[in-house]
Z-matrix of the N, CA and C atoms (Angstrom, degrees):
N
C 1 1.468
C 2 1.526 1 109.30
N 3 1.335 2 106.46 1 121.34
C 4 1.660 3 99.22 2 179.19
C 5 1.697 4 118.23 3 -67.67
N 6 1.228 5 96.44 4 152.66
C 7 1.532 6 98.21 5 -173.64
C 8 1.858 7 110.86 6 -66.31
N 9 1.377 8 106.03 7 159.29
C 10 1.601 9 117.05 8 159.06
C 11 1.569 10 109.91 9 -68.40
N 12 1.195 11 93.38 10 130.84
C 13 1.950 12 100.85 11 179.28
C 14 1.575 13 83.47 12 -88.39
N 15 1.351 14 103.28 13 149.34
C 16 1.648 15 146.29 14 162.10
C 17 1.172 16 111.30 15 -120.83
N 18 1.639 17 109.34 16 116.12
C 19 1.625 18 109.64 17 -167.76
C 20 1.965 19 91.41 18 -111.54
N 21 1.324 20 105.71 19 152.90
C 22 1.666 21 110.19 20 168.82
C 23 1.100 22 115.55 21 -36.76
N 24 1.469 23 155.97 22 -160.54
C 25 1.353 24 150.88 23 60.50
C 26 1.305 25 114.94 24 -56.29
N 27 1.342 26 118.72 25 149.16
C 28 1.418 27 149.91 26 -171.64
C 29 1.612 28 100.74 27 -35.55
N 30 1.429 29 127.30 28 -59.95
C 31 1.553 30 144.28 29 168.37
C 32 1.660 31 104.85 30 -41.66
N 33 1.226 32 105.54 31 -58.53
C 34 1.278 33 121.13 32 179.99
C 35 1.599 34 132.84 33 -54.49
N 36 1.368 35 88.27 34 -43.82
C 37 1.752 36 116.26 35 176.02
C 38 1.417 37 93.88 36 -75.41
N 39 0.736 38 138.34 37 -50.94
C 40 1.903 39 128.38 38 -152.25
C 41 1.855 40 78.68 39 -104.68
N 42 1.064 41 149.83 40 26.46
C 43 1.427 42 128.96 41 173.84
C 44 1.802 43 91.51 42 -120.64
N 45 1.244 44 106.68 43 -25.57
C 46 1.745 45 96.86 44 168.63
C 47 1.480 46 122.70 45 -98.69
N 48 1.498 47 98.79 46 -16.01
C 49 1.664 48 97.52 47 176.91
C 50 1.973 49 91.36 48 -80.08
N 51 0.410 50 142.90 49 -38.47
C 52 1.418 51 151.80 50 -176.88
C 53 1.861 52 92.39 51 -54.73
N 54 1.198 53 120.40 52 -62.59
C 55 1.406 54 124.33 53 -175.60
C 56 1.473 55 125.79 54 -68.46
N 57 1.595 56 112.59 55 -26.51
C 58 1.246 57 120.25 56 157.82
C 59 1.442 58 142.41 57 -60.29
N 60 1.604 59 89.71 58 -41.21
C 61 1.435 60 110.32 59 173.10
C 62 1.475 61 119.19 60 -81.84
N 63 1.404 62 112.35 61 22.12
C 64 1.383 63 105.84 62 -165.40
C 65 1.902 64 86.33 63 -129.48
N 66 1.772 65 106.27 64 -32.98
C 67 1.146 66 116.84 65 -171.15
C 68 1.735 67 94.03 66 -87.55
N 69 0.879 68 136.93 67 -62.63
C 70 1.917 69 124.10 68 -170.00
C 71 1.482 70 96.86 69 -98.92
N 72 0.602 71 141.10 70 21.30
C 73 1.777 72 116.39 71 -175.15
C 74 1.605 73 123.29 72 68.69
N 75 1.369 74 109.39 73 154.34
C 76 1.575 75 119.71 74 171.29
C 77 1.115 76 119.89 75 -33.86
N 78 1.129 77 153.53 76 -10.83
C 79 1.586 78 163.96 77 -52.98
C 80 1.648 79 84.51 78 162.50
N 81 1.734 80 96.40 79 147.50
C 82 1.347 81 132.49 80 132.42
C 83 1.276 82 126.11 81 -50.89
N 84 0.984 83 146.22 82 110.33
C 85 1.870 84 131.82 83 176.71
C 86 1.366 85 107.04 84 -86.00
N 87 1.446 86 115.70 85 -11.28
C 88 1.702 87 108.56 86 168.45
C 89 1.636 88 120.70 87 -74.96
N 90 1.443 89 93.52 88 -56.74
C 91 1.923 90 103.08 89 167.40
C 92 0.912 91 152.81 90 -92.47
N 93 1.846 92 97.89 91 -15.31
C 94 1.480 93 141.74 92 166.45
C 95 1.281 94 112.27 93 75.41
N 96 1.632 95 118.93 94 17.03
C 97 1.339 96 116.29 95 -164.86
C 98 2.019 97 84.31 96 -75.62
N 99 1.138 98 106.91 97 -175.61
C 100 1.752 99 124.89 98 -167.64
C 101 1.664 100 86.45 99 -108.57
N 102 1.597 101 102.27 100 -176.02
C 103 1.197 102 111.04 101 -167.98
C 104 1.769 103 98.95 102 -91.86
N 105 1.329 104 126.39 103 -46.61
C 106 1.185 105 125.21 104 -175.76
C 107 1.985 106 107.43 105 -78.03
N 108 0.999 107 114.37 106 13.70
C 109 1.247 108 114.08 107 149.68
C 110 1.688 109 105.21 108 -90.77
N 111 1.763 110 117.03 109 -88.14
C 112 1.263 111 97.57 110 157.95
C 113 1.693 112 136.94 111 33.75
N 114 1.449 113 98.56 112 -106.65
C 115 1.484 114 125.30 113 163.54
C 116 1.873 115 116.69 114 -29.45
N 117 1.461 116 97.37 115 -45.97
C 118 1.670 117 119.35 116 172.57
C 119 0.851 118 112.22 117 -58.43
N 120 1.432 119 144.12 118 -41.55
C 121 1.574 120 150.06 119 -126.79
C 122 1.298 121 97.54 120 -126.53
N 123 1.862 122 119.95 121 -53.33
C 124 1.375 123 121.15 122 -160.38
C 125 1.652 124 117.85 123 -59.36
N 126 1.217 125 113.95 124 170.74
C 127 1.705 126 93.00 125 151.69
C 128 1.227 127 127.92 126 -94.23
N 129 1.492 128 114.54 127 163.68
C 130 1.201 129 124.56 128 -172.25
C 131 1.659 130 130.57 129 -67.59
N 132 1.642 131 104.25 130 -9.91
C 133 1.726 132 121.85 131 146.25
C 134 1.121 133 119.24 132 -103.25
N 135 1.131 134 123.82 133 52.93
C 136 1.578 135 132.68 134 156.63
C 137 1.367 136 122.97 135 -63.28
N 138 1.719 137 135.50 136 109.93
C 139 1.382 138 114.48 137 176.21
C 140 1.453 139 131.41 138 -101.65
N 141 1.518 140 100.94 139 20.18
C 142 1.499 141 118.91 140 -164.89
C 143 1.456 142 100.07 141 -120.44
N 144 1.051 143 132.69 142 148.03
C 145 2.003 144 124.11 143 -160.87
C 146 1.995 145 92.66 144 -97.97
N 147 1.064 146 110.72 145 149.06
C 148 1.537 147 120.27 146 177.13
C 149 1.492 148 124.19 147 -23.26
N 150 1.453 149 111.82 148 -54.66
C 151 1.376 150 132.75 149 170.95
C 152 1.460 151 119.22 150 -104.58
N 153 1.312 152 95.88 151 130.09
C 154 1.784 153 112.98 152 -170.08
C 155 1.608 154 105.43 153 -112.26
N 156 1.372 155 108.94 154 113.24
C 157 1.492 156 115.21 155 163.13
C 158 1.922 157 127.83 156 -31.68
N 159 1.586 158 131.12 157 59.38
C 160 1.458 159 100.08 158 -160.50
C 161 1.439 160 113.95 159 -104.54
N 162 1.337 161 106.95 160 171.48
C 163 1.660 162 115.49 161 -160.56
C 164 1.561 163 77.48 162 -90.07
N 165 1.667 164 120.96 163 140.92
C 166 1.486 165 130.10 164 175.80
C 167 1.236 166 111.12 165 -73.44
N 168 1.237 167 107.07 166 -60.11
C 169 1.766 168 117.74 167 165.97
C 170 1.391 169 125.77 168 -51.53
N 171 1.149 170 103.34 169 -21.88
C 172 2.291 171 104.92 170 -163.22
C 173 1.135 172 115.36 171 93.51
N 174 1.607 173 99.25 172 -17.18
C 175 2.050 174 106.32 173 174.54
C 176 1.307 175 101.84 174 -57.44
N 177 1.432 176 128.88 175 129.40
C 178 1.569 177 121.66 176 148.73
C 179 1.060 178 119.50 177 -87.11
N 180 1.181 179 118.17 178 -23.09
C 181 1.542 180 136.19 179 179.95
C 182 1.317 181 122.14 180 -50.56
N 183 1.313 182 111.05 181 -42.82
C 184 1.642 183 128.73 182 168.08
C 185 1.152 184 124.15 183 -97.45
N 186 1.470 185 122.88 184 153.77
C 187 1.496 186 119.58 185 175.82
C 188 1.570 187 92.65 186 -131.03
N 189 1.109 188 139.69 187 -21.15
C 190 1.266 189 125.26 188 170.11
C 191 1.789 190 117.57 189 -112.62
N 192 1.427 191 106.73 190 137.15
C 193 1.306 192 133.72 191 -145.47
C 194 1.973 193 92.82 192 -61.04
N 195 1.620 194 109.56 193 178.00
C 196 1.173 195 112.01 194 -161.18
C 197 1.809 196 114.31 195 -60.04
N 198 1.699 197 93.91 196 -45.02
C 199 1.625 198 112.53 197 -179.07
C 200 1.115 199 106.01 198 -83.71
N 201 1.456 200 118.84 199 44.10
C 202 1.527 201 121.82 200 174.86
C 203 1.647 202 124.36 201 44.28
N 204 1.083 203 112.70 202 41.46
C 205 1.624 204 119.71 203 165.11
C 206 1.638 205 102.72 204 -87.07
N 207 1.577 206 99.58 205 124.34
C 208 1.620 207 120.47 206 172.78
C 209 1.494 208 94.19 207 -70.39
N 210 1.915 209 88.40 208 125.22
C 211 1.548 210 102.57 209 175.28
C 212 1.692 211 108.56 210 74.07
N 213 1.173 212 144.99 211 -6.70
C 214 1.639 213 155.44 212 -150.26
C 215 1.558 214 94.81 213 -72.33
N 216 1.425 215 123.60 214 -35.56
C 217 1.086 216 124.78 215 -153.97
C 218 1.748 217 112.08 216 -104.77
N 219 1.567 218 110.50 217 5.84
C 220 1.331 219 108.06 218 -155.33
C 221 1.646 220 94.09 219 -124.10
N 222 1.196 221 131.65 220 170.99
C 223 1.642 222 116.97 221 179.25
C 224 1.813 223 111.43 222 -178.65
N 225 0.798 224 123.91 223 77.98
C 226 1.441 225 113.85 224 178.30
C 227 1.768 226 138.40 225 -25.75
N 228 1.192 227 118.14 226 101.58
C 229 1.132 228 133.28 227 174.85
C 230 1.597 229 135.64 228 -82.51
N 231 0.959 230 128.67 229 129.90
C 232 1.687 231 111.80 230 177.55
C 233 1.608 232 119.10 231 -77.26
N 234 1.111 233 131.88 232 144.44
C 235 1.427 234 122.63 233 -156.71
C 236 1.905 235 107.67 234 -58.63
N 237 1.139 236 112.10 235 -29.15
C 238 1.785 237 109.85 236 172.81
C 239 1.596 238 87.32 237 -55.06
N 240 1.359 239 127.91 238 -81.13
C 241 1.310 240 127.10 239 -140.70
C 242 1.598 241 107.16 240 -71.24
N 243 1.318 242 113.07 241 -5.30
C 244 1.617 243 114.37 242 -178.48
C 245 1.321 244 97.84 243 -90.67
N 246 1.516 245 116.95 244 -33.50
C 247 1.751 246 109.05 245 172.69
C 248 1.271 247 123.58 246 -67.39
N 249 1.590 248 110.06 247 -35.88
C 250 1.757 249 104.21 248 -171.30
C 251 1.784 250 82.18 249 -65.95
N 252 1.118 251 125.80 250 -74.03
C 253 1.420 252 120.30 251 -171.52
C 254 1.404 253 104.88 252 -2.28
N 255 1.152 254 107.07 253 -108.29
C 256 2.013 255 152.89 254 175.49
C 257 2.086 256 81.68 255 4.36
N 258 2.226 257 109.56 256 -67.82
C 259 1.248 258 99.56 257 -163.61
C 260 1.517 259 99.39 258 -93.73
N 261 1.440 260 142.91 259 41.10
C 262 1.729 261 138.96 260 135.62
C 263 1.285 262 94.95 261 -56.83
N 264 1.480 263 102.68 262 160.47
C 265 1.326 264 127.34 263 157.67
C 266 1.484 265 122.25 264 -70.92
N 267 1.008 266 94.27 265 39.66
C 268 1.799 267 88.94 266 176.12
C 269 1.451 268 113.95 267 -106.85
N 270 1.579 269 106.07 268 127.20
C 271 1.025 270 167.81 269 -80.16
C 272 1.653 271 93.57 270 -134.65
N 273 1.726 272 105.96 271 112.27
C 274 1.760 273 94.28 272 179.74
C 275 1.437 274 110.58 273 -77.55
N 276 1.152 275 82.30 274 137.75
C 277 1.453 276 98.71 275 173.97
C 278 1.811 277 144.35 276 -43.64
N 279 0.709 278 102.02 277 148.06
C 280 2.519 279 82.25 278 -175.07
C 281 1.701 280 84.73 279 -92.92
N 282 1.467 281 77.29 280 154.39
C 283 1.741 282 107.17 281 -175.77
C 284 1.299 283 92.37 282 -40.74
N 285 1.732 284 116.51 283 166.14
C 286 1.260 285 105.99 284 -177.69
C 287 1.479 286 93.51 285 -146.40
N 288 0.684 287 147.14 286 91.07
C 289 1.914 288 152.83 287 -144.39
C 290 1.636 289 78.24 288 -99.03
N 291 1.892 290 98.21 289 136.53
C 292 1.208 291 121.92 290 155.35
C 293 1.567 292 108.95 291 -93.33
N 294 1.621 293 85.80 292 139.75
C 295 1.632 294 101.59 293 175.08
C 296 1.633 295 112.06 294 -54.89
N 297 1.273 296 110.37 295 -179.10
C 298 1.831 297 109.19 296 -168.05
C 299 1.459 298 98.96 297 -90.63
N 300 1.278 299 126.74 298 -39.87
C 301 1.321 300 126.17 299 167.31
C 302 1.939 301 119.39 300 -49.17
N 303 0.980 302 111.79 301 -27.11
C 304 1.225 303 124.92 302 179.81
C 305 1.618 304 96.16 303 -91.48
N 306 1.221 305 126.50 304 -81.85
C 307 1.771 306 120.02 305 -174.04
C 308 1.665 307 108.57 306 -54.33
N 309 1.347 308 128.53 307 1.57
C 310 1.573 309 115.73 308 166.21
C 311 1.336 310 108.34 309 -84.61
N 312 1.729 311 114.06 310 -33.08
C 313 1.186 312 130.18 311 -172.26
C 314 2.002 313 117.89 312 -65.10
N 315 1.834 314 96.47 313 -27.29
C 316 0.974 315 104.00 314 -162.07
C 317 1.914 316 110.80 315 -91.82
N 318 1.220 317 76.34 316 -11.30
C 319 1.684 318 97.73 317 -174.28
C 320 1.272 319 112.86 318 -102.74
N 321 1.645 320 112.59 319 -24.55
C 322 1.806 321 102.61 320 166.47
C 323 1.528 322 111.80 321 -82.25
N 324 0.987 323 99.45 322 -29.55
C 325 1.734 324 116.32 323 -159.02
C 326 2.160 325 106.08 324 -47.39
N 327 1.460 326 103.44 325 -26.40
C 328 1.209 327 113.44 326 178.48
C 329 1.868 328 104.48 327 -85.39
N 330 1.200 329 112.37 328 -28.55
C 331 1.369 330 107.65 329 -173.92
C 332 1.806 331 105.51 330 -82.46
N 333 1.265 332 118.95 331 -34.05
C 334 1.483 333 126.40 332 160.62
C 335 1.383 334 101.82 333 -33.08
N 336 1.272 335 121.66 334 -70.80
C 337 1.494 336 127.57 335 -142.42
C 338 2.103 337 103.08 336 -85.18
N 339 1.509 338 95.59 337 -24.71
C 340 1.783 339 108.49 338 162.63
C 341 1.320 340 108.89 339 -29.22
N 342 1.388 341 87.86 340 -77.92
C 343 1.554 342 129.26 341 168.88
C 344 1.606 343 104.19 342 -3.40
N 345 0.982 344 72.79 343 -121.58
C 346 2.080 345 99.26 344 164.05
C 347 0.914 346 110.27 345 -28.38
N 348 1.503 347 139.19 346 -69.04
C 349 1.336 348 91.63 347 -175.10
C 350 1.191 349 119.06 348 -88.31
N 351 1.448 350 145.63 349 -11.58
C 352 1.177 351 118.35 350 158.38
C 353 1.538 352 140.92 351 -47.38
N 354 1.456 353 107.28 352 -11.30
C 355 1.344 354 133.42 353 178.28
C 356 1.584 355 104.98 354 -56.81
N 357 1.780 356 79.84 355 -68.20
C 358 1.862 357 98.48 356 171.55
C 359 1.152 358 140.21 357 -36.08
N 360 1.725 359 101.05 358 -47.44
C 361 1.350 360 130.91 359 -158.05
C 362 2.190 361 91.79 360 -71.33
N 363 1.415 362 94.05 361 -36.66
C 364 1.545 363 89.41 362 177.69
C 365 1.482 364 121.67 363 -116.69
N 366 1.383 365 119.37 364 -3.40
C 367 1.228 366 100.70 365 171.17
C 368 1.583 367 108.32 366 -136.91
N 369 1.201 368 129.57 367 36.22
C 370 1.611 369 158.76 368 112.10
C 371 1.781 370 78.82 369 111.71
N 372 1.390 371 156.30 370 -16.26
C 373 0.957 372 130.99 371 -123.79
C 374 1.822 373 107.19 372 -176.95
N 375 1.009 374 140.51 373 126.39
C 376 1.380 375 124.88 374 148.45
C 377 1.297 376 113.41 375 173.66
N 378 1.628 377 87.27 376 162.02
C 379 1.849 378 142.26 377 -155.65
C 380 1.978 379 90.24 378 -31.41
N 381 1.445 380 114.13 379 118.38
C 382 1.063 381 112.18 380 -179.22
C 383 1.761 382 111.60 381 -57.08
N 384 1.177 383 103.93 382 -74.02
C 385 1.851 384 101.31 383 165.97
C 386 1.322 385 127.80 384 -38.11
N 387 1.452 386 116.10 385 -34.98
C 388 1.531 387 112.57 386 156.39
C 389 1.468 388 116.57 387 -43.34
N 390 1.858 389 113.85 388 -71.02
C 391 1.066 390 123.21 389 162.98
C 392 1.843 391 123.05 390 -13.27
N 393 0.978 392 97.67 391 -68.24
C 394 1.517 393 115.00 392 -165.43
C 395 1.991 394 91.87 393 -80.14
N 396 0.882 395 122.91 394 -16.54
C 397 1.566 396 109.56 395 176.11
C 398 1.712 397 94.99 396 -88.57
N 399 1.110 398 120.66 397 -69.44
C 400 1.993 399 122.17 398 -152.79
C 401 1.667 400 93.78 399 -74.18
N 402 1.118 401 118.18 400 -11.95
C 403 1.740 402 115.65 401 -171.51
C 404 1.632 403 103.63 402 -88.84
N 405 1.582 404 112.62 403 -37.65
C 406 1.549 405 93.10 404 173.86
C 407 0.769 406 124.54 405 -97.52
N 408 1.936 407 122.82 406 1.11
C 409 1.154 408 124.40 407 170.48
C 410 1.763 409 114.51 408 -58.97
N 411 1.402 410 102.11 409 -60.92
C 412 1.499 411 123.88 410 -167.07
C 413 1.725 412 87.50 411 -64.59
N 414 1.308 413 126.01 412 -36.34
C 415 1.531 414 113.35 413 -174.33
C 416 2.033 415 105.89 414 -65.65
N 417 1.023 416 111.71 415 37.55
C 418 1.249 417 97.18 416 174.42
C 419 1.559 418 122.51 417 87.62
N 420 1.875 419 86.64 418 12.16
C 421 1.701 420 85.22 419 166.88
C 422 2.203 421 102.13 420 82.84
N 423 1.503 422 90.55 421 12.74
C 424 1.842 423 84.28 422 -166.89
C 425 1.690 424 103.87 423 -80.33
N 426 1.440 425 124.66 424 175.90
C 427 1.105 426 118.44 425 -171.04
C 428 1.566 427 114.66 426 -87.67
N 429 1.214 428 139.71 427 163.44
C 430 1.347 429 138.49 428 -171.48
C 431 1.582 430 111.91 429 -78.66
N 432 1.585 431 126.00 430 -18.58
C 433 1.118 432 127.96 431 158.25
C 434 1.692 433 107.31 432 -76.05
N 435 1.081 434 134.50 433 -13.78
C 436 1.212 435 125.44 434 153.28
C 437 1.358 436 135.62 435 -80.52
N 438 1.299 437 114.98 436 -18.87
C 439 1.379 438 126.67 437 164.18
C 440 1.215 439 109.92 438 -85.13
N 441 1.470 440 126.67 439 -26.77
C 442 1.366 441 123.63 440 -170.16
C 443 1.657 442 94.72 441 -84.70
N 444 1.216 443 138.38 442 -33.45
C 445 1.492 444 135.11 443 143.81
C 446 1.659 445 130.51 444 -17.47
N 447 1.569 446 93.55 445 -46.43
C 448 1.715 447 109.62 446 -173.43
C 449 1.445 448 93.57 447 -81.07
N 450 1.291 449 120.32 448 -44.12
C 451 1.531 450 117.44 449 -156.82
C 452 1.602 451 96.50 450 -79.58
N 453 1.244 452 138.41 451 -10.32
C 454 1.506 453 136.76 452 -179.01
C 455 1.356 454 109.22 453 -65.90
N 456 1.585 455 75.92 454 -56.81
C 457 2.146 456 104.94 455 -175.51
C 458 1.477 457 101.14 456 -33.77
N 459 1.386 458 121.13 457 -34.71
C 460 1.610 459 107.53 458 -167.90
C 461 1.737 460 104.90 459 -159.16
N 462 1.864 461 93.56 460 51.46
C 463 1.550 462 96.68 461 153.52
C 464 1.605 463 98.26 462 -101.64
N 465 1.760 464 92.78 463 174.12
C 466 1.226 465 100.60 464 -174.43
C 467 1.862 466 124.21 465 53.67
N 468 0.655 467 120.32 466 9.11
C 469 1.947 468 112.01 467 166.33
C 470 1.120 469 106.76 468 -119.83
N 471 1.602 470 103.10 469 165.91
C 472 1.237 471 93.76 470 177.98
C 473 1.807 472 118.73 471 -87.38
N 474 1.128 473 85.37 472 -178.91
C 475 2.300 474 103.63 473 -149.96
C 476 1.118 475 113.24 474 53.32
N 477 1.226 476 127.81 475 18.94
C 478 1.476 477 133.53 476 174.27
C 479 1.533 478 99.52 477 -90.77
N 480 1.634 479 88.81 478 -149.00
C 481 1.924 480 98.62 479 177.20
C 482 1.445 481 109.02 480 -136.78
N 483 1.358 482 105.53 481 177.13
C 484 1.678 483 98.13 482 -161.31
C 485 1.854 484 85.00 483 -157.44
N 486 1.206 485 105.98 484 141.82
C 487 1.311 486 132.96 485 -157.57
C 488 1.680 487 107.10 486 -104.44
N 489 1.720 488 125.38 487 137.36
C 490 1.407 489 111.26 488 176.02
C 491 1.533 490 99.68 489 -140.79
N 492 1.516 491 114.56 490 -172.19
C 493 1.368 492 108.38 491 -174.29
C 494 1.712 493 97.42 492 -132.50
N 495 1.431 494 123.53 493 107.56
C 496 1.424 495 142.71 494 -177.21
C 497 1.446 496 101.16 495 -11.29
N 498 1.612 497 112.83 496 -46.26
C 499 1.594 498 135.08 497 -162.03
C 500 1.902 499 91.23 498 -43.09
N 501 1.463 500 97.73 499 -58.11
C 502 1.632 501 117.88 500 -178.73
C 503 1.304 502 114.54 501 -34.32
N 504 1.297 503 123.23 502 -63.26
C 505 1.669 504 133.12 503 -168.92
C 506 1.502 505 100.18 504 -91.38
N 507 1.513 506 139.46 505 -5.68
C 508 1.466 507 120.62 506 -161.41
C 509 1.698 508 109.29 507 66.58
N 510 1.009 509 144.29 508 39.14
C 511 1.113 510 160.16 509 -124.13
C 512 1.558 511 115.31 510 -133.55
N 513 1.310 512 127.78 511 128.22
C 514 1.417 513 103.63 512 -175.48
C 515 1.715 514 92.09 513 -149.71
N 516 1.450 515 126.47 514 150.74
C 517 1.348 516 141.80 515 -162.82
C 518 1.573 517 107.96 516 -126.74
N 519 1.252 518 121.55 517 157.40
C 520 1.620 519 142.27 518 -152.17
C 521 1.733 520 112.17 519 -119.80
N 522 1.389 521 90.87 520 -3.10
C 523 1.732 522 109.32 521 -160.18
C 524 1.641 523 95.80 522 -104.73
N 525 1.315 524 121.21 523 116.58
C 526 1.537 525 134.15 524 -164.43
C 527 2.073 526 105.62 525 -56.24
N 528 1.265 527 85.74 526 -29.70
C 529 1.501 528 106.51 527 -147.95
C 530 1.679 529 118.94 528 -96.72
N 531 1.846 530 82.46 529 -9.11
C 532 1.481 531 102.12 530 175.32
C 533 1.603 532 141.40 531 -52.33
N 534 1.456 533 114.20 532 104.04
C 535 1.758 534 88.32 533 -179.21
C 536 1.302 535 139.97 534 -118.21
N 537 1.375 536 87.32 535 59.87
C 538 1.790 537 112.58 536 163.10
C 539 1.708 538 101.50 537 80.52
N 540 1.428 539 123.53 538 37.60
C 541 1.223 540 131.57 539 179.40
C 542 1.664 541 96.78 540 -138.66
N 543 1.382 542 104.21 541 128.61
C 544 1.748 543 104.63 542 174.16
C 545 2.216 544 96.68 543 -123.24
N 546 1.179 545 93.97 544 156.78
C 547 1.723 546 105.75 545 174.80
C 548 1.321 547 99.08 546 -104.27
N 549 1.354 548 129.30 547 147.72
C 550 1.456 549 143.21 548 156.21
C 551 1.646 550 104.14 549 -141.60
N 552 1.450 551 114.38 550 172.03
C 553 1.173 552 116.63 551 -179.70
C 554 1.696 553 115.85 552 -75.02
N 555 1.446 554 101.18 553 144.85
C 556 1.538 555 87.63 554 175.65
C 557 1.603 556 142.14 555 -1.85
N 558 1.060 557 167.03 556 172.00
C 559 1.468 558 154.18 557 102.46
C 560 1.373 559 106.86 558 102.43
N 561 1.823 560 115.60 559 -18.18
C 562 1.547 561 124.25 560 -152.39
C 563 1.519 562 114.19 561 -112.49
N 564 1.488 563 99.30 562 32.16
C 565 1.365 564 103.66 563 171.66
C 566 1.311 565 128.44 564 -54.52
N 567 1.111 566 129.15 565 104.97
C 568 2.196 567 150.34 566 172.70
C 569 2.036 568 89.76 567 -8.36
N 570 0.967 569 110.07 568 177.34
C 571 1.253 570 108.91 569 -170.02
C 572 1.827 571 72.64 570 -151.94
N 573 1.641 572 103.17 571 160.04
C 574 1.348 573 106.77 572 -178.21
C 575 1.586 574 110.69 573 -74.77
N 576 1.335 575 89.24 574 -50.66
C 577 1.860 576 89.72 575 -175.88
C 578 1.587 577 97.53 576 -57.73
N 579 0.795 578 160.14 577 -27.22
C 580 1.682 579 154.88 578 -163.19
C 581 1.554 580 89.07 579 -77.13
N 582 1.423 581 123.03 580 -77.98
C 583 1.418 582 128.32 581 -161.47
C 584 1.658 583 94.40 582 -46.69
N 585 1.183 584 121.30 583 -90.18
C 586 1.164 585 128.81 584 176.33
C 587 1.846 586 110.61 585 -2.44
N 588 1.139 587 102.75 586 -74.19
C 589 1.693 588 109.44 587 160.69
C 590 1.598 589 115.42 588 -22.43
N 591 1.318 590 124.78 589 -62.20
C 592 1.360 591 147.61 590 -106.30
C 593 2.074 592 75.77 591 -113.24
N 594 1.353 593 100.23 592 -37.42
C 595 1.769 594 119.80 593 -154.85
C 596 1.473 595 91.35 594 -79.25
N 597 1.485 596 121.08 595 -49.26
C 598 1.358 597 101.49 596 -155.06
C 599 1.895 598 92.52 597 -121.41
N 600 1.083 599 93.13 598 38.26
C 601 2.231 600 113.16 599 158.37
C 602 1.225 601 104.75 600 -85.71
N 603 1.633 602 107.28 601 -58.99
C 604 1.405 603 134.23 602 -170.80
C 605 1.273 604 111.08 603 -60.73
N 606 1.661 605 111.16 604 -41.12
C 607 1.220 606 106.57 605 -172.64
C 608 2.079 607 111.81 606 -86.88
N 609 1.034 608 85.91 607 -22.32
C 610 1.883 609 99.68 608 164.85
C 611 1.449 610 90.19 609 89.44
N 612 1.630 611 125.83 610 53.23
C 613 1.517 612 123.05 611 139.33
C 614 1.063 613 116.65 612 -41.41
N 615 1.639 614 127.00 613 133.36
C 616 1.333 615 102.50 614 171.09
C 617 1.869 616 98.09 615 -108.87
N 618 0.941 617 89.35 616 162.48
C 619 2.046 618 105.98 617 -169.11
C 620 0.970 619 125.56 618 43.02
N 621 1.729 620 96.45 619 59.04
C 622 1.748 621 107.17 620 -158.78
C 623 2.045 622 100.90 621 -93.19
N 624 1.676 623 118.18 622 112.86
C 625 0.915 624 123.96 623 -176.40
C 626 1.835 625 109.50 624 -85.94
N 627 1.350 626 125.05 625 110.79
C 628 1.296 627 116.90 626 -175.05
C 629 1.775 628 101.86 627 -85.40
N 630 1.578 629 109.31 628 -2.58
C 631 1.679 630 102.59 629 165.07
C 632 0.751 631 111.08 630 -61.45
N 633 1.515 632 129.16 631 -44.58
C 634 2.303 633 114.75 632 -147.61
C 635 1.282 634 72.62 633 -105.97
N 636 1.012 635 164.09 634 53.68
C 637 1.582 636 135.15 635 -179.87
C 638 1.670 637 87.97 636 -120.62
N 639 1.719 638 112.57 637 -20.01
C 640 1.916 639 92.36 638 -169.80
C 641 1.646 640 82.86 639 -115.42
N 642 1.407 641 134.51 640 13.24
C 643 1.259 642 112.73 641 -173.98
C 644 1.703 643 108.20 642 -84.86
């Protein structure tokens, strides 16, 4: 029975092409030509980009290889070498059951990221150790080196999140445990005059002008 295809999402797709290209190079790993060869060769109505994300095995299901190498199973191809692939005889694969440690992981890992950003979505910002304490709790009780795993997967890119240091904004946190690192969404780093604002709302300044305050 042929397998169910599992296609990326958009986040997903650019979070491994992003990881490939950092792990083999610009390059094909089948022909090894580079990308601006590639680009040279193809035609000029091409609607598929030079290098194609492919599953090594035929698994779509997985992205990391049997002996558990992150990413092991995934490898960039140029569309010639992803076709001879695709029509070889290679051979679908037998079911391949993830261990329970792996399917708890796979099933909190979405409630982590709930989390967060709904966190975000309303309170623009927060306490990295906070983060990593109420996120693996609510993820199913998972451990904070496992959440701190999820949160790697998609710092720094974009629609991801992006990390600052309080020092930056004049900035100060409520969380005992805090160490001077806050998360916000990608691109949406606090601006000082904003925090500042935000600081003495809370604190109930009254006719608090955040104009003269940076002049």
């Amino acid at each position: 029975m042929p397998m169910k295809r599992t296609d990326f999402t958009p986040r997903q797709r650019e979070f491994w092409r992003c990881f490939l290209l950092g792990r083999d190079g610009y390059l094909c790993v089948g022909c090894n030509k580079d990308v601006s060869t590639l680009i040279r060769e193809s035609k000029t109505d091409r609607s598929l980009p030079v290098l194609l994300i492919d599953h090594i095995d035929g698994d779509t299901r997985f992205t990391d290889s049997r002996d558990g190498v992150h990413g092991g199973n995934l490898r960039h191809l140029c569309y010639s070498c992803n076709r001879k692939n695709v029509k070889s005889a290679r051979p679908t694969m037998p079911s391949r059951e993830a261990p329970p440690e792996l399917l708890k992981s796979e099933t909190s890992k979405p409630k982590f990221y709930n989390f967060l950003n709904a966190y975000l979505v309303e309170n623009k910002n927060i306490c990295y150790k906070r983060m990593l304490n109420r996120g693996s709790k609510l993820a199913n009780d998972s451990s904070q080196i496992t959440a701190t795993r999820w949160y790697d997967q998609m710092v720094d890119v974009i629609n991801g999140y992006e990390e600052y240091s309080l020092d930056m904004v004049n900035g100060d946190c409520d969380y005992s445990k805090c160490n001077n690192i806050h998360v916000c969404f990608y691109g949406e780093i606090p601006r000082e005059q904003d925090v500042a604002k935000e600081q003495a709302l809370r604190e109930g300044i009254p006719d608090y002008d955040d104009a003269n305050r940076f002049t």
